[in-house]
C-alpha positions in Angstrom: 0.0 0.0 0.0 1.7 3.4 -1.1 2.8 5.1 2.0 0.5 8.6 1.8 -2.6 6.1 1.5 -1.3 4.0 4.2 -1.4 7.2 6.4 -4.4 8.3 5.6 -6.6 4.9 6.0 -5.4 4.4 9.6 -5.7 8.0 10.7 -9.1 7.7 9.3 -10.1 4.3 11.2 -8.3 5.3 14.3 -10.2 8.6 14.7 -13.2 7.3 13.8 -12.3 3.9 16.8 -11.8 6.8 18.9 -14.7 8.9 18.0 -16.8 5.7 18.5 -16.0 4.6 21.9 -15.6 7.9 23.5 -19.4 8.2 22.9 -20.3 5.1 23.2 -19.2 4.8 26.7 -20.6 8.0 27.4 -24.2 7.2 26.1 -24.2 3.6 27.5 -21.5 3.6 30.3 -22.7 6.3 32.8 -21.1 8.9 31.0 -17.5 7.3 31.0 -15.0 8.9 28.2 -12.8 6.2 27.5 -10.9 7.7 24.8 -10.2 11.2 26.2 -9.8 9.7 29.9 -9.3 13.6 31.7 -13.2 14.7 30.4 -13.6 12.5 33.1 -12.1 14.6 35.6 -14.7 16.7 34.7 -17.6 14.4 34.8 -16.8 13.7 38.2 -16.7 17.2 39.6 -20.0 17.8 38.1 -21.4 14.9 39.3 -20.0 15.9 43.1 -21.1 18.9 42.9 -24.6 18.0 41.8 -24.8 14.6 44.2 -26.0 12.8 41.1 -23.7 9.9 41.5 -22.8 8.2 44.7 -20.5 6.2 42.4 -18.7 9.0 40.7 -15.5 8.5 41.5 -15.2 5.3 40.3 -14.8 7.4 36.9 -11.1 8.0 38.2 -10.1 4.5 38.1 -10.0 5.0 33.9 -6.4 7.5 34.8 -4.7 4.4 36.6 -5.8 1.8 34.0 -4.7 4.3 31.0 -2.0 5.1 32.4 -0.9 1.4 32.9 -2.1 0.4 29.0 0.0 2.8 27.8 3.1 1.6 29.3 1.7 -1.9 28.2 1.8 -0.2 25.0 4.9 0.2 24.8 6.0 -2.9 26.0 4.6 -4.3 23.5 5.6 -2.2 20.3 9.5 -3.0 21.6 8.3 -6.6 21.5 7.1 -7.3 18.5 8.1 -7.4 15.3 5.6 -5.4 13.4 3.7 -2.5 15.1 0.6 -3.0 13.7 0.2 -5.7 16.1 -0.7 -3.2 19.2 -3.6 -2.0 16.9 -4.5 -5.5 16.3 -4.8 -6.1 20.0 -6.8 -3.0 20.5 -9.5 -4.3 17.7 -9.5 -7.4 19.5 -10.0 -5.9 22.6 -13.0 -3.5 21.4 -14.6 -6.9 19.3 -14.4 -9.0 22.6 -16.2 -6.1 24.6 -18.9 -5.5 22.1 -19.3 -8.9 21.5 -19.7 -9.9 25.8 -22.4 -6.8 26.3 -24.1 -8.2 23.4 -24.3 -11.7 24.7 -25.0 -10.5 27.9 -28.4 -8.6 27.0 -29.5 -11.6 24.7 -29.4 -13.4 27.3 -31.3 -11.0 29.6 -28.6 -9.9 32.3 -26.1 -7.2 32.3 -24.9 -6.4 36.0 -23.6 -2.7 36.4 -20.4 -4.1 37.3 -19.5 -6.0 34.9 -20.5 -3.0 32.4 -18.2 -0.9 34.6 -15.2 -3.4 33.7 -15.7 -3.6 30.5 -15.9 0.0 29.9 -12.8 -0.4 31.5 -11.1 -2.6 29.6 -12.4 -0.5 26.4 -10.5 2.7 28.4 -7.2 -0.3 28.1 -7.6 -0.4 24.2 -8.1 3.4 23.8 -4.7 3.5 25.7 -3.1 1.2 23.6 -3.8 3.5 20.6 -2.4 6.1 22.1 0.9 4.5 22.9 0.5 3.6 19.1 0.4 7.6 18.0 3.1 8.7 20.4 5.7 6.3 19.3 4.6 6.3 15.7 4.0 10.2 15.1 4.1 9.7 11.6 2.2 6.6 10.9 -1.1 9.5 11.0 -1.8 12.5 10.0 -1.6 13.8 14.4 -3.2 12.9 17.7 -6.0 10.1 16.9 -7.7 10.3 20.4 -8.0 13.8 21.5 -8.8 16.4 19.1 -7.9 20.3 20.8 -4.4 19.6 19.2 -5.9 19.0 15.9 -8.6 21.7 15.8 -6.0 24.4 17.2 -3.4 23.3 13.8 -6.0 23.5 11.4 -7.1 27.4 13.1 -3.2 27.9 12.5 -3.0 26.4 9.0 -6.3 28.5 8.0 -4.6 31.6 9.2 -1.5 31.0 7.1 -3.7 29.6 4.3 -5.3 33.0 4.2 -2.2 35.2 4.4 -0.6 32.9 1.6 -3.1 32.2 -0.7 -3.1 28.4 0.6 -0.1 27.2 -1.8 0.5 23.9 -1.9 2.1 23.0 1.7 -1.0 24.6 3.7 -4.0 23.2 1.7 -2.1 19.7 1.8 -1.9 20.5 5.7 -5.4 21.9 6.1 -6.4 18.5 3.8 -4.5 16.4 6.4 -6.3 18.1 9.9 -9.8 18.1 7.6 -9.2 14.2 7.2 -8.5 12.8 10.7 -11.7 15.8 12.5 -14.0 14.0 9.8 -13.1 10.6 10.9 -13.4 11.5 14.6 -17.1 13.3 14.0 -18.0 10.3 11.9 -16.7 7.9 14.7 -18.6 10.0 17.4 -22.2 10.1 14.9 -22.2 6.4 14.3 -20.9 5.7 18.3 -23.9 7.7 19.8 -26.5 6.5 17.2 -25.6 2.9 17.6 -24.8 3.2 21.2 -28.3 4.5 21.8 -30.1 1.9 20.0 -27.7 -1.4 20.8 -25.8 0.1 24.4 -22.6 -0.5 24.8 -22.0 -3.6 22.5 -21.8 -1.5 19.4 -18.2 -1.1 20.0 -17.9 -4.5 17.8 -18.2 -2.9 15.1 -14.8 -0.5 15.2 -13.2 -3.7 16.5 -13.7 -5.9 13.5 -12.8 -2.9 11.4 -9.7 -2.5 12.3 -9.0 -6.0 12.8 -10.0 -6.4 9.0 -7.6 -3.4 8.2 -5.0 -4.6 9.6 -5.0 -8.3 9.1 -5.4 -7.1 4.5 -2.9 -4.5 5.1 -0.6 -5.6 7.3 0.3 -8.6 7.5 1.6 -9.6 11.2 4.1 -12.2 10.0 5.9 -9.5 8.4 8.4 -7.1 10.1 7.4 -3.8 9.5 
């Protein structure tokens, strides 16, 4: 796969994995970010403040596991061979979720504890993704998780654009920011749509996408 294409594919499907479960735990996980784990910060001191939560600081739990999946991370990308593999396990990770909640509410029982761990675990794989972008800066387009970075360079790139008549270098830029917002906002659509109508086990469906994109493009027996 050429490498500009390459780029562009997985900033795509990693913005939009992002995009997806941040608001699919928020709409079916008691308003749990689980991409952009310090919003939760946030949620919690609202929900203090408001005594709508007895609960709420279990929300700070996602920090410690985050912060331990992205020093898994990075075990792991030393470890193996090709990097892709970390992305693989987060698609596994995000299948395995969706798939249990689905299961679960077939079969008619879905304790709010065992939610709670597997929003959890979905906060693990979002972690993993973002050990994948901090080591591999220019396997996508910028951050995949946590778009202020990304909004505040295309506001740059518009400003230069304007002053420079947008030559080549800046509309390639503003092109680049363009492509991995849209996959994030498409990622956070389809997340709260499906969320709202299948909970939390929607996630599956990000997961086998980027298994799928992976496994076609790059193939884990091969060092890359």
């Amino acid at each position: 796969m050429e490498q500009n294409n390459t780029i562009k594919y997985i900033t795509l499907l990693l913005t939009f994995c992002a995009g997806f479960c941040d608001t699919a735990t928020f709409v079916a996980a008691d308003e749990l970010f689980s991409a952009h784990v310090t919003g939760n910060f946030i949620v919690f001191a609202y929900d203090i403040v408001n005594y709508s939560d007895k609960q709420a600081w279990l929300k700070l739990l996602s920090f410690p596991v985050f912060i331990v999946s992205v020093a898994v991370g990075g075990r792991i990308i030393s470890k193996a061979g090709n990097k892709y593999t970390i992305l693989v396990i987060e698609g596994l990770l995000m299948l395995l979720c969706g798939g249990a909640i689905l299961g679960m509410e077939y079969s008619g029982s879905l304790p709010k504890p065992v939610l709670f761990t597997i929003a959890m675990v979905l906060v693990f794989a979002m972690g993993l993704q973002n050990a994948f972008s901090r080591l591999f800066a220019k396997e996508t387009y910028g951050p995949t998780t946590i778009m202020t970075g990304n909004v505040t360079q295309l506001a740059l790139d518009l400003e230069q654009g304007l002053r420079n008549k947008f030559d080549d270098g800046i509309g390639a830029a503003v092109k680049r920011q363009s492509i991995t917002l849209s996959g994030f906002l498409a990622g956070c659509l389809a997340g709260g749509v499906l969320a709202q109508r299948m909970g939390l086990g929607a996630v599956a469906l990000p997961g086998v996408l980027l298994v799928l994109m992976c496994v076609a493009c790059f193939p884990l027996g091969k060092k890359n």
